[in-house]
C-alpha positions, 0 to 999 in steps of 0.5 A, a space after each residue: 818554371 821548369 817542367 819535370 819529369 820522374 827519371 826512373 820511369 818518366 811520369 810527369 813530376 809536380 815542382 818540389 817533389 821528392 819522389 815520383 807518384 807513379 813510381 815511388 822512386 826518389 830522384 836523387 838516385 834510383 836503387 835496387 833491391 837484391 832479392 834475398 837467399 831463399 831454401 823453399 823453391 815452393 814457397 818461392 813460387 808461391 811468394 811470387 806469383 803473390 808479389 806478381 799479382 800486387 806489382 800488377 795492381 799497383 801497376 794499373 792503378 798508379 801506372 803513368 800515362 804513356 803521352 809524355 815518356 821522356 824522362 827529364 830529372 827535377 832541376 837543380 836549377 829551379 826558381 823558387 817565388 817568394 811566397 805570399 804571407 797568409 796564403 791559404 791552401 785552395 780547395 776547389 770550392 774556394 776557386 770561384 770566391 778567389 777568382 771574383 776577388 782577384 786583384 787588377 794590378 799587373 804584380 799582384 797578379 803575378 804574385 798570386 800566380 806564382 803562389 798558385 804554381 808553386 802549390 800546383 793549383 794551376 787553374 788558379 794559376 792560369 786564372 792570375 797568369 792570362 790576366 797580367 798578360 792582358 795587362 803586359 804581354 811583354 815579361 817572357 819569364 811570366 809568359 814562360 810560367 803560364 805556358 808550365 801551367 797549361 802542360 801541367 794541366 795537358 794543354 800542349 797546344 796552349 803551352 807551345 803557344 805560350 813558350 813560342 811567344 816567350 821566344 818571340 819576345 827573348 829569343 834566347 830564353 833559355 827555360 821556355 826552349 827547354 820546355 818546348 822540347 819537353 812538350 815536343 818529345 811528349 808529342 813524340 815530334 823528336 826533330 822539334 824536340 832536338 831542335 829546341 832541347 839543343 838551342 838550349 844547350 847553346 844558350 846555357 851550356 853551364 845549366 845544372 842539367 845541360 849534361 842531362 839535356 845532352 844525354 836526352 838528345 844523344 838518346 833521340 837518335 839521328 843528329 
């Protein structure tokens, strides 16, 4: 899985959404508003000191947090899973039942991970993830997926682990460098970010956001 972020204003951004949660921005493009014409100077000033005063609250309530700032555009390269016919939405009461009835086959794990990713409820995820693994540590795509779920969940530490074993295993993963730049630039490390974001580039110079990825690297600065 690929991580996101808002390009508008770099607020990490849950798989499949439209619009940013920090800052409403559709991805797609980002438009402005011309103010209209106004003849009342005072009722101007009024009009604004109001909008200034609902810009800040909204500000402090829906503001994204500083850690991760790079903005990255949802990719139109994202994998999809099949989903699991019957799956309920989870609550976070339903986590320990589902949990103590997970299955202990290698696939039925992953299937219900995916699952549980793709619908962002990533402690299940993690949960289904971590178990295959100790089934098979061998597939880097689900090793890739689980170290998604840990940044998503802000466990950089556990999603750098994750991503280096994936590499480890296929050195030319080209989604598991990808996303270990994004956890880098997060961590404001900018010559890991580099590092890794241009390993990409060369692994898959033809990805639907390979030009993105330039531009994020031209933006770093330096070589």
């Amino acid at each position: 899985m690929q991580i996101n972020f808002c390009p508008s204003c770099g607020a990490k951004v849950a798989p499949g959404s439209k619009f940013c949660s920090g800052c409403g921005a559709p991805f797609e493009s980002v438009k402005k508003e011309k103010s209209p014409s106004r003849k009342n100077p005072a009722r101007d000033i009024v009009l604004l000191v109001g909008a200034l005063a609902v810009l800040i609250v909204a500000y402090m309530i829906f503001a994204p947090k500083p850690k991760k700032p790079q903005p990255v555009p949802q990719s139109q390269q994202q994998f999809e899973h099949p989903p699991i016919t019957g799956m309920p939405q989870v609550s976070a009461t339903d986590m320990e039942q589902i949990v103590a009835s997970l299955p202990n086959n290698y696939d039925s794990l992953v299937q219900m991970g995916n699952h549980f990713m793709d619908t962002q409820v990533y402690p299940l995820a993690i949960e289904c993830y971590g178990r295959a693994i100790k089934i098979n540590a061998t597939d880097p795509n689900v090793i890739t997926d689980l170290g998604a779920c840990y940044f998503y969940m802000e466990k950089d530490d556990s999603a750098i682990l994750m991503f280096e074993k994936a590499i480890a295993l296929n050195p030319r993963h080209p989604i598991a460098h990808f996303n270990m730049g994004i956890v880098y630039r997060g961590l404001n490390n900018l010559e890991k970010a580099r590092e890794y974001w241009n390993k990409f580039v060369e692994l898959d110079p033809q990805s639907p956001i390979a030009d993105t990825v330039r531009r994020l690297i031209n933006d770093l600065g330096g070589k």
